[in-house]
Z-matrix of the N, CA and C atoms (Angstrom, degrees):
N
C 1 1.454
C 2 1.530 1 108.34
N 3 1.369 2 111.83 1 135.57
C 4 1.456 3 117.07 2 172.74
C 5 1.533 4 119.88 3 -43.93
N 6 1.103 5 133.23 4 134.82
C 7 1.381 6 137.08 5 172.32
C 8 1.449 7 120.38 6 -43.82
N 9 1.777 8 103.47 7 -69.31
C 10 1.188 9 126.73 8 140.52
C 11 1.414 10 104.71 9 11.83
N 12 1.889 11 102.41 10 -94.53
C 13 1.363 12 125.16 11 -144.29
C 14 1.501 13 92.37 12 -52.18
N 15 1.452 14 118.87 13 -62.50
C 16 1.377 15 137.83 14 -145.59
C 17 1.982 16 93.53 15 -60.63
N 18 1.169 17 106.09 16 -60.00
C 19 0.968 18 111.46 17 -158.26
C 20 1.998 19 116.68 18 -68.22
N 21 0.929 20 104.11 19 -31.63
C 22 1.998 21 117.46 20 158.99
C 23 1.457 22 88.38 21 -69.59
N 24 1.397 23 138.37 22 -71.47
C 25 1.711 24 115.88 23 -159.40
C 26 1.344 25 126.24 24 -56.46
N 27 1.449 26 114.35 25 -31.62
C 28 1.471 27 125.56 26 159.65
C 29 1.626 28 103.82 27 -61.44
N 30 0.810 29 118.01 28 -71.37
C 31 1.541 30 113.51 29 -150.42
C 32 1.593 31 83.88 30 -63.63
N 33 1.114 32 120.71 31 -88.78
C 34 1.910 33 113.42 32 177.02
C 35 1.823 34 108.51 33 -0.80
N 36 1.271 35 107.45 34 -64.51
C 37 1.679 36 107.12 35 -167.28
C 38 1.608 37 102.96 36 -64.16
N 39 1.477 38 123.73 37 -40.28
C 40 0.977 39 122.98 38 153.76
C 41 1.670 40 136.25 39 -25.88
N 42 1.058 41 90.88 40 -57.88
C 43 1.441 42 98.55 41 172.00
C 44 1.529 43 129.09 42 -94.33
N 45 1.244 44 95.29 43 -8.27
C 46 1.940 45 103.35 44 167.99
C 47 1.374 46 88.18 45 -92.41
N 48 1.508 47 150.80 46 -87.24
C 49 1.178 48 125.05 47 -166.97
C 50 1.317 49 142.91 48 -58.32
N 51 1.717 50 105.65 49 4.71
C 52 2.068 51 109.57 50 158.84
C 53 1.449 52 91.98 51 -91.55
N 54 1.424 53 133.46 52 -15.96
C 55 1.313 54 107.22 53 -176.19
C 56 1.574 55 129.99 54 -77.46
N 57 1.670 56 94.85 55 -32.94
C 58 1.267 57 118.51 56 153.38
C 59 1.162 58 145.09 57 -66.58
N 60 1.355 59 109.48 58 -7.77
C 61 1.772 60 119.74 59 150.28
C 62 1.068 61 103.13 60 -81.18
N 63 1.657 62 122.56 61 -42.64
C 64 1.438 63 110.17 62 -173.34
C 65 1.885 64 128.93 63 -57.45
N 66 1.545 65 90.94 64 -40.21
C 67 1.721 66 101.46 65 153.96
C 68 1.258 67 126.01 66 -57.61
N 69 1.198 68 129.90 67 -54.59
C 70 1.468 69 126.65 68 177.64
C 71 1.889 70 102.52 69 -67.47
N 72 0.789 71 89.47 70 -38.12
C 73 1.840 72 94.58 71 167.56
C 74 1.812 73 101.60 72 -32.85
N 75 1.666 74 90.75 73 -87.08
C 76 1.517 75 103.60 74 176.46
C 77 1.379 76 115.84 75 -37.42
N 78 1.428 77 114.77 76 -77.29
C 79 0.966 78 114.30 77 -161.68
C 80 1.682 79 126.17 78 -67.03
N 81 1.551 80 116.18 79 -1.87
C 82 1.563 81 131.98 80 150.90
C 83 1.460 82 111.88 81 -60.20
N 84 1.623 83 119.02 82 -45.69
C 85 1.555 84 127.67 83 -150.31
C 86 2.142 85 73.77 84 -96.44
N 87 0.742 86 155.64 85 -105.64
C 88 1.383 87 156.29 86 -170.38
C 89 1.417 88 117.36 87 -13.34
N 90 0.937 89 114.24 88 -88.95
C 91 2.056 90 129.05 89 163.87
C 92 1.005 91 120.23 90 -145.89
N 93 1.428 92 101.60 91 131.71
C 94 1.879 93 116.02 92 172.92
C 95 1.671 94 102.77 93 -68.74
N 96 1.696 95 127.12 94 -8.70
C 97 1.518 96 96.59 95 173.83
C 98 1.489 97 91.56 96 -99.33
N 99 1.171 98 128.00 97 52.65
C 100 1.822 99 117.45 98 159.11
C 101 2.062 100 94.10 99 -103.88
N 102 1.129 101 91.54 100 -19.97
C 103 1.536 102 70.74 101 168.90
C 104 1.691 103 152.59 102 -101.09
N 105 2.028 104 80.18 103 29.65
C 106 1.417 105 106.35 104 -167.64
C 107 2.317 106 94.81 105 -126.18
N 108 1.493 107 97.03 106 -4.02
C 109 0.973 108 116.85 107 176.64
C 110 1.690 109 119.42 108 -36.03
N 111 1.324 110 146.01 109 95.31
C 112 1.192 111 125.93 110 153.87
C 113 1.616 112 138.51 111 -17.08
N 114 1.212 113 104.67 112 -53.22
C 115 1.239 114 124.58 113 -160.12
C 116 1.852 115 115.98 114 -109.27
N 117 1.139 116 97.35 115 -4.13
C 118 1.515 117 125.67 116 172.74
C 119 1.790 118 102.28 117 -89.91
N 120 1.370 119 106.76 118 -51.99
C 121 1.308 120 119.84 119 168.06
C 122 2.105 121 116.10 120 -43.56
N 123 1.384 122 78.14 121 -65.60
C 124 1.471 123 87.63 122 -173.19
C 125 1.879 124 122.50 123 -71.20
N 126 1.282 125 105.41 124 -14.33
C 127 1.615 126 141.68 125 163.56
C 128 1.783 127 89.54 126 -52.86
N 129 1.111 128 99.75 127 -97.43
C 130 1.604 129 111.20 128 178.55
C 131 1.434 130 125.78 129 -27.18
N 132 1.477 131 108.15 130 -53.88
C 133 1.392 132 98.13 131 178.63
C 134 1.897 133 114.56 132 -90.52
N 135 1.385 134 123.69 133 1.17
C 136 1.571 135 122.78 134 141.33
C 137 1.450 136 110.07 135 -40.97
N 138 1.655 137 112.84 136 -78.03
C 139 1.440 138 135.75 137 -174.42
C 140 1.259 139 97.67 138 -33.12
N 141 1.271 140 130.90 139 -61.20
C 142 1.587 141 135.03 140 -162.72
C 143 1.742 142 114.24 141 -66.42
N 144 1.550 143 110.54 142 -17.29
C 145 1.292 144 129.87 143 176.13
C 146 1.355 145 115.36 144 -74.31
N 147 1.797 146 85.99 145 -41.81
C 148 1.939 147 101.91 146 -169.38
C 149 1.733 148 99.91 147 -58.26
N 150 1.633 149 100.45 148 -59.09
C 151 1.423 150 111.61 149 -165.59
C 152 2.015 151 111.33 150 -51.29
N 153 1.375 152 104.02 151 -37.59
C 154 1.561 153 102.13 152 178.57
C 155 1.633 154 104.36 153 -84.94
N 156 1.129 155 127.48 154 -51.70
C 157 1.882 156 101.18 155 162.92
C 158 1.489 157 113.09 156 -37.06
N 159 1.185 158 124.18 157 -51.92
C 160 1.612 159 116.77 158 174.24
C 161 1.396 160 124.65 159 -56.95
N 162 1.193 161 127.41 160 -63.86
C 163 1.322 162 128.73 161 152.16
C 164 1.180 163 115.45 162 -7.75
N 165 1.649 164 119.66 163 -86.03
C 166 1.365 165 136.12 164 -166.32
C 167 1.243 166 93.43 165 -67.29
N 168 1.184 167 154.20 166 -45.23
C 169 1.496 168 143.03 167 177.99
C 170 1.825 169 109.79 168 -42.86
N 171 1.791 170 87.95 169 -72.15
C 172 1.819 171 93.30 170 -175.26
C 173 1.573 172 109.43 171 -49.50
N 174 1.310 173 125.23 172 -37.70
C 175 1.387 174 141.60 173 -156.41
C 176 2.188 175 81.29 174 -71.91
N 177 1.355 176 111.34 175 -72.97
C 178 1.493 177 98.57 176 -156.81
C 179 1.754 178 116.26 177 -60.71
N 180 1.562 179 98.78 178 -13.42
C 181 2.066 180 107.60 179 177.33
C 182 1.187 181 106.26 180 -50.51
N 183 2.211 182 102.48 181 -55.98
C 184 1.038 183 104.95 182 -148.28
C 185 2.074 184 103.18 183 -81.90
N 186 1.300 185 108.79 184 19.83
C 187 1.235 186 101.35 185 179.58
C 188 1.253 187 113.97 186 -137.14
N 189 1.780 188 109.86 187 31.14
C 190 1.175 189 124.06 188 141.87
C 191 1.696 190 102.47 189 95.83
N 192 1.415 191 106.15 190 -5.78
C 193 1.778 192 118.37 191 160.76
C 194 1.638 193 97.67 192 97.15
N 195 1.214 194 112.26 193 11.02
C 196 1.720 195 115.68 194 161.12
C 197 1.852 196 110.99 195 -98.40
N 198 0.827 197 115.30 196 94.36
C 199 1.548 198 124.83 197 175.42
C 200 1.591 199 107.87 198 -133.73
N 201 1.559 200 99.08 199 111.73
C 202 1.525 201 107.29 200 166.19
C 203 1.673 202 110.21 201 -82.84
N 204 1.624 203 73.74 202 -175.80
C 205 2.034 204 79.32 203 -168.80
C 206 1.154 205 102.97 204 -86.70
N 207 1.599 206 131.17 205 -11.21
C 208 1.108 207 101.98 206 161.72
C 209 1.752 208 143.15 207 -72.05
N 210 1.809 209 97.39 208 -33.04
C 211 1.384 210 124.99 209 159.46
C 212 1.499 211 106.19 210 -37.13
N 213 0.909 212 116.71 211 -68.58
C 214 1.764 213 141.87 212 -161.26
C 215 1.512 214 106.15 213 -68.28
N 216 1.402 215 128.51 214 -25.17
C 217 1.818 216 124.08 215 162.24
C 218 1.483 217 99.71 216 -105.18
N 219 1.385 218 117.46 217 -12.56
C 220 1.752 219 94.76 218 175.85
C 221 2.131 220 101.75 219 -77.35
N 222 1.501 221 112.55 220 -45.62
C 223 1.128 222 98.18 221 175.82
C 224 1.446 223 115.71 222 -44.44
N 225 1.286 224 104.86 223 -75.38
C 226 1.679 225 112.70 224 175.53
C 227 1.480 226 105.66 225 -22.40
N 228 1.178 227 127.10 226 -75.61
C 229 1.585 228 116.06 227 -161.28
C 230 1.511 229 114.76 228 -82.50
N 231 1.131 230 129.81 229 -17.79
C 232 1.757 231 126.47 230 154.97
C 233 1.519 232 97.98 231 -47.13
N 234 1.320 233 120.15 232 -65.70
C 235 1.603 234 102.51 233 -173.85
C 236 1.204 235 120.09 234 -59.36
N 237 1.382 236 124.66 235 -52.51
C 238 1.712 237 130.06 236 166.74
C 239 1.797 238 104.03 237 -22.98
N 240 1.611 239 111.13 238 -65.69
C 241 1.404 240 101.47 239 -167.45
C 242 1.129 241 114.71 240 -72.74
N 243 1.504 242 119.47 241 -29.81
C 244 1.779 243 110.51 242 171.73
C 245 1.418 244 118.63 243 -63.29
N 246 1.402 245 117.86 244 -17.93
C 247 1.442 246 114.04 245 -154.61
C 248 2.096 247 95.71 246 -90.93
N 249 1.695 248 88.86 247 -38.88
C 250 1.463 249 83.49 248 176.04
C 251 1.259 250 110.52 249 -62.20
N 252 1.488 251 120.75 250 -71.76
C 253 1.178 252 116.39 251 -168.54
C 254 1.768 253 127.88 252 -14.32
N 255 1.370 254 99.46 253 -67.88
C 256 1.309 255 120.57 254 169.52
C 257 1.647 256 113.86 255 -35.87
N 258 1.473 257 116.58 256 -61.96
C 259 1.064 258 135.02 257 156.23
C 260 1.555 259 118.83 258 -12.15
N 261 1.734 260 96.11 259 -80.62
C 262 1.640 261 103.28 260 -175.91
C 263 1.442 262 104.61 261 -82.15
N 264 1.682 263 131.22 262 -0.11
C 265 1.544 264 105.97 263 163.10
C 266 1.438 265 130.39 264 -62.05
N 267 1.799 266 87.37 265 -35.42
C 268 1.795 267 96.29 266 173.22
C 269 1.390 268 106.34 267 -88.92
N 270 1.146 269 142.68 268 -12.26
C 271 1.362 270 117.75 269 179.81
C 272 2.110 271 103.83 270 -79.62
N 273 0.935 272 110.75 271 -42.80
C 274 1.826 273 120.30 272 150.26
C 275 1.603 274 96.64 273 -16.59
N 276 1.294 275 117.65 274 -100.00
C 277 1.113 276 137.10 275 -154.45
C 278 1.862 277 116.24 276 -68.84
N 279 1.533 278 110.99 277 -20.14
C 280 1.198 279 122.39 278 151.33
C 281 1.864 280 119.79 279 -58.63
N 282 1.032 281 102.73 280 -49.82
C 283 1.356 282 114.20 281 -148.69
C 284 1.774 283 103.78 282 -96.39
N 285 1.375 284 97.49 283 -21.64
C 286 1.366 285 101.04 284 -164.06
C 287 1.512 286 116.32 285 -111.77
N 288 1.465 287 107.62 286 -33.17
C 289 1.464 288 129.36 287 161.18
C 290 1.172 289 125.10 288 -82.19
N 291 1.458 290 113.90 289 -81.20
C 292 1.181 291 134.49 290 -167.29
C 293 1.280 292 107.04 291 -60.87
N 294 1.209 293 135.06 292 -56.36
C 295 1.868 294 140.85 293 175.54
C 296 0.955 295 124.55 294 -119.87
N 297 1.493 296 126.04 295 34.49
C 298 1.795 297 121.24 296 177.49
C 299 1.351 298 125.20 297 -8.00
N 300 1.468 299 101.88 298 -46.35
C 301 1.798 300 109.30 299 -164.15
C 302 1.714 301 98.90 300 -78.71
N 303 1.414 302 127.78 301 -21.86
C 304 1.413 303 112.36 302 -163.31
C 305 1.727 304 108.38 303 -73.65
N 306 1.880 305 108.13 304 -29.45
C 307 1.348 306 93.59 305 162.60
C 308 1.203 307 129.19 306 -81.45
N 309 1.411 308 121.28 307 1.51
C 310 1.808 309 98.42 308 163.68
C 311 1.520 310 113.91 309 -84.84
N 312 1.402 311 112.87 310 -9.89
C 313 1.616 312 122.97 311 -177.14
C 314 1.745 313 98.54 312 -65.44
N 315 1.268 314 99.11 313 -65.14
C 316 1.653 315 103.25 314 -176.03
C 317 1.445 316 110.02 315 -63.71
N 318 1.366 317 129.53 316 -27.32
C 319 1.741 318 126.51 317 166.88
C 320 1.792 319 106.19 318 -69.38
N 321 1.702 320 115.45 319 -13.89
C 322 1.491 321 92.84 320 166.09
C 323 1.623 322 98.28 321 -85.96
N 324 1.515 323 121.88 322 -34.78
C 325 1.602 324 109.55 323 -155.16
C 326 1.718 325 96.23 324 -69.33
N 327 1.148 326 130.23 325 -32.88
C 328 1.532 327 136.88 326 174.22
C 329 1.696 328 109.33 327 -50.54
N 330 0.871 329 105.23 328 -72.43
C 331 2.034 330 117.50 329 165.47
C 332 1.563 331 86.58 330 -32.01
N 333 1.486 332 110.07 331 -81.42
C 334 1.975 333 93.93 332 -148.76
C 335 1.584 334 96.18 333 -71.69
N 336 1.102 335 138.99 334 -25.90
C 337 1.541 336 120.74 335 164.34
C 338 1.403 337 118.81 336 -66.47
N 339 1.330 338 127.48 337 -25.12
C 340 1.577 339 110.30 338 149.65
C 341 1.676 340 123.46 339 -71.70
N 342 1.012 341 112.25 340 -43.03
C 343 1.646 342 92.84 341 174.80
C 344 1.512 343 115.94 342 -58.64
N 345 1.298 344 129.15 343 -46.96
C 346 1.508 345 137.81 344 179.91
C 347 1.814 346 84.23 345 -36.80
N 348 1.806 347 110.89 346 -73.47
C 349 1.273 348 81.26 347 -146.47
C 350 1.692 349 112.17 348 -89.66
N 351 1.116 350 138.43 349 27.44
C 352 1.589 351 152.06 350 151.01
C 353 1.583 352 102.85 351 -84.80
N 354 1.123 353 114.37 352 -29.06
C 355 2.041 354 101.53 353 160.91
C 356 1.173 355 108.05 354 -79.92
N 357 1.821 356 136.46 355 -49.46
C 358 1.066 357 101.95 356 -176.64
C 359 1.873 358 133.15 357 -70.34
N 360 1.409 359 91.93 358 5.65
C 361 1.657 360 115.92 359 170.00
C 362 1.596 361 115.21 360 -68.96
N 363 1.069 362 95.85 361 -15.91
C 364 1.732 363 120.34 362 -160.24
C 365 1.908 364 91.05 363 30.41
N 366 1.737 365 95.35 364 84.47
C 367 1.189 366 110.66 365 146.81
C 368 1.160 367 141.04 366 -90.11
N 369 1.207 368 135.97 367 160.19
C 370 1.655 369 115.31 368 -168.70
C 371 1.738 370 89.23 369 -86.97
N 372 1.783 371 79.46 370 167.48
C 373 1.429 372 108.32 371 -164.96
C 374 1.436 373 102.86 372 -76.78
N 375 1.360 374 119.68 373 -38.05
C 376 1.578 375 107.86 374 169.22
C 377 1.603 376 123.32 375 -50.49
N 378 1.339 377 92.01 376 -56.50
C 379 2.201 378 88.39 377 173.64
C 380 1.372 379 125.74 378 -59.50
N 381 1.822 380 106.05 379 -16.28
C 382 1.614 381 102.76 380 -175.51
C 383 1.668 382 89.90 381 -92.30
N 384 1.267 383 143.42 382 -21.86
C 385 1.556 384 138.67 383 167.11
C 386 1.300 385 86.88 384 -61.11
N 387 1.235 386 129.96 385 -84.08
C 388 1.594 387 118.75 386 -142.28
C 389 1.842 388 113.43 387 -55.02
N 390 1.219 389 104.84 388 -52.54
C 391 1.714 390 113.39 389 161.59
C 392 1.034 391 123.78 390 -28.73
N 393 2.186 392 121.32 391 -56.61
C 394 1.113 393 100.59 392 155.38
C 395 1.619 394 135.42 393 -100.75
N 396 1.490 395 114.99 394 27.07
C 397 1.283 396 111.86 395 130.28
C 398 1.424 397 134.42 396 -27.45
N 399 1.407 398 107.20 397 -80.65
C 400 1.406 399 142.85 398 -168.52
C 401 1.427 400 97.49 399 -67.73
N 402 1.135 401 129.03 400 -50.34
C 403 1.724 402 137.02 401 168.54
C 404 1.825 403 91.97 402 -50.74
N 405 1.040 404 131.15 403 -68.23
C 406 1.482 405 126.61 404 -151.56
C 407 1.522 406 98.95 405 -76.06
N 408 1.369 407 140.51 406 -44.99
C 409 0.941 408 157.62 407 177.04
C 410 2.396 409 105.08 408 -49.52
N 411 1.098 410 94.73 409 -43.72
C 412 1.522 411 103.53 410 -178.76
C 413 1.919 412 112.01 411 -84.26
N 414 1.419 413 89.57 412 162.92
C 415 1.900 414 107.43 413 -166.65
C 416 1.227 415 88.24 414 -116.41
N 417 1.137 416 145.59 415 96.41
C 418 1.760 417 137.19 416 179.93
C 419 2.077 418 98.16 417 -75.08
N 420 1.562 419 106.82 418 -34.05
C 421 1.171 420 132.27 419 -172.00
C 422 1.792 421 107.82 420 -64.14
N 423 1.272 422 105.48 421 -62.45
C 424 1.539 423 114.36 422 179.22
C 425 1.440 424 122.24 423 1.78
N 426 0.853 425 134.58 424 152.82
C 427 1.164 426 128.30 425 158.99
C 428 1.988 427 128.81 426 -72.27
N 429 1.179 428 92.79 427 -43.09
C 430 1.487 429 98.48 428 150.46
C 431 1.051 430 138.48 429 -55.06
N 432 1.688 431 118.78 430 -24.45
C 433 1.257 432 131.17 431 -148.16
C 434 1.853 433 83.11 432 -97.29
N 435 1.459 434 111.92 433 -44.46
C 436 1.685 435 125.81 434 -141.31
C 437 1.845 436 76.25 435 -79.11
N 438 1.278 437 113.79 436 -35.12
C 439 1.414 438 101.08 437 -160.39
C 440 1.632 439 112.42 438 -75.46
N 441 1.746 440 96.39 439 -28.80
C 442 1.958 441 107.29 440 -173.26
C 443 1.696 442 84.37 441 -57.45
N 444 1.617 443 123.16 442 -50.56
C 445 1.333 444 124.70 443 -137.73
C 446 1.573 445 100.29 444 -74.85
N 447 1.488 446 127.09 445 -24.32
C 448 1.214 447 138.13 446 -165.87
C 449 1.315 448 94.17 447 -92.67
N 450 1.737 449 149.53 448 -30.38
C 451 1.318 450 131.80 449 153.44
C 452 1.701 451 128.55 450 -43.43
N 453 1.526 452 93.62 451 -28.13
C 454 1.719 453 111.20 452 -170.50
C 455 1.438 454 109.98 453 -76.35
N 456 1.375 455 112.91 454 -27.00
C 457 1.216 456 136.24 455 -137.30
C 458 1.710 457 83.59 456 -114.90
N 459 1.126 458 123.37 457 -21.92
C 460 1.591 459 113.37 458 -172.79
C 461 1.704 460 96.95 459 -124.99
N 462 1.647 461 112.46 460 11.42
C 463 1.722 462 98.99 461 172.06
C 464 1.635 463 89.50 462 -104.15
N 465 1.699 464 118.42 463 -27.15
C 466 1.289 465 120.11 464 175.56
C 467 1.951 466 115.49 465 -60.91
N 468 0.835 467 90.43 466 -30.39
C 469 1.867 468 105.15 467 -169.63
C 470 2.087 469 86.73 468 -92.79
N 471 0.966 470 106.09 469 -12.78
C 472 1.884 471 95.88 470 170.47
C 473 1.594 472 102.11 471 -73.89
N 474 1.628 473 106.71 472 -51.68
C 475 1.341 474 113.45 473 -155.39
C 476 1.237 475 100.59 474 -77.29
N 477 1.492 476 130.28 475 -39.91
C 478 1.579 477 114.29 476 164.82
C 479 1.222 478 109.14 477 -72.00
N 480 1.297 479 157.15 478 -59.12
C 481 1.215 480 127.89 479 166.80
C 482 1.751 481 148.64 480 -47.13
N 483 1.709 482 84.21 481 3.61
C 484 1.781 483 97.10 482 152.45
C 485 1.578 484 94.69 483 -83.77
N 486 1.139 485 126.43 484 -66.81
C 487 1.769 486 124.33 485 -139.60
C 488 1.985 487 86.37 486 -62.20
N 489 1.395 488 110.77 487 -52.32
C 490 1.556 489 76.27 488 -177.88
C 491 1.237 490 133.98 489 -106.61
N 492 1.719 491 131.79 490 46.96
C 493 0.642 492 129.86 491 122.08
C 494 1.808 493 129.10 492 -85.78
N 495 1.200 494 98.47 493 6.44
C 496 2.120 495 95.04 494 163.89
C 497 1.728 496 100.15 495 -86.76
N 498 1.735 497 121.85 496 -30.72
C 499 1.221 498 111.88 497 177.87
C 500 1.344 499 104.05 498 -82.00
N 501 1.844 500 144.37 499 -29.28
C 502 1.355 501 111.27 500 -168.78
C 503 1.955 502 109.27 501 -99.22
N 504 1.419 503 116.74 502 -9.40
C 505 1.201 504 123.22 503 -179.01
C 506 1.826 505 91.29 504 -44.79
N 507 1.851 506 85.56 505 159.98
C 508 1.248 507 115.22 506 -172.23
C 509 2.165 508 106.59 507 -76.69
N 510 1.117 509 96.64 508 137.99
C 511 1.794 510 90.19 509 171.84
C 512 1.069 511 111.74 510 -77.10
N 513 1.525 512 137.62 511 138.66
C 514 1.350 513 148.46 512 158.89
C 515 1.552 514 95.46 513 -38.63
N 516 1.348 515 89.55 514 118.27
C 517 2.284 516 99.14 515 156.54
C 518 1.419 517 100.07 516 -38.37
N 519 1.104 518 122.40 517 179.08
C 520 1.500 519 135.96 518 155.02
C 521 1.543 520 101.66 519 -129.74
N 522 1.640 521 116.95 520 127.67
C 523 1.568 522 118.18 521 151.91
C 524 1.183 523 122.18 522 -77.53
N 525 1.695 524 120.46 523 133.56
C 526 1.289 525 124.23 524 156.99
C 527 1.521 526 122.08 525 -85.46
């Protein structure tokens, strides 16, 4: 494996997963309903876009503007898996140690932010009971749960790290 590659995907995952403690940091010490947030949501996964255009940018300079697609999703996804990892160790040890009670706080603000928005659906009242059934009944927090969610989270970070490495790979020369 390229030096290069290895060495931007570490440091990249590195720094997406202190950044992402640093958010859940904040956004624990601020309000537990920012993490039921819409737009907090969609905030994050921009940011996470920004950081892999950057990556794959610095990554193809520093390799002289020849980067195949394979180069170009191995960087991308070395950082993806370091960054999660890191990620769900502290959300583990947040959620499970350190403050047990803050995830059942945010599993009530999650519940009444799903019914709000399945009423303004004007859903029936049976699916918004059973939903939060199944909502009250679930550990989103678990440790099992953080780990299923961090597989999803790194087959999702495969499939964007195909699409942009087909956009930052190098173009074939052309012979005349």
């Amino acid at each position: 494996m390229n030096e290069i590659v290895k060495k931007n995907g570490i440091n990249f995952g590195i720094i997406t997963g202190v950044v992402s403690i640093l958010i859940t940091t904040l956004m624990y010490t601020i309000d537990l309903s920012l993490f039921t947030s819409v737009w907090v949501g969609l905030s994050l996964i921009a940011f996470y876009i920004i950081i892999g255009v950057v990556l794959l940018s610095k990554t193809k300079k520093e390799l002289g503007g020849v980067f195949s697609f394979k180069d170009a999703f191995t960087t991308y996804f070395i950082s993806a898996v370091v960054g999660i990892l890191i990620s769900v160790v502290f959300n583990i040890l947040l959620f499970n140690f350190i403050d047990p009670s803050a995830k059942d706080a945010i599993k009530d603000l999650s519940i009444k932010s799903t019914v709000e928005m399945l009423e303004k659906f004007d859903t029936p009242s049976n699916v918004i009971n059973e939903t939060v059934k199944k909502l009250q009944e679930s550990d989103q927090f678990s440790t099992f749960e953080q780990l299923k969610g961090s597989v999803f989270s790194m087959v999702f970070s495969a499939v964007f790290g195909i699409i942009l490495a087909a956009i930052f790979k190098s173009k074939p020369a052309y012979k005349e």
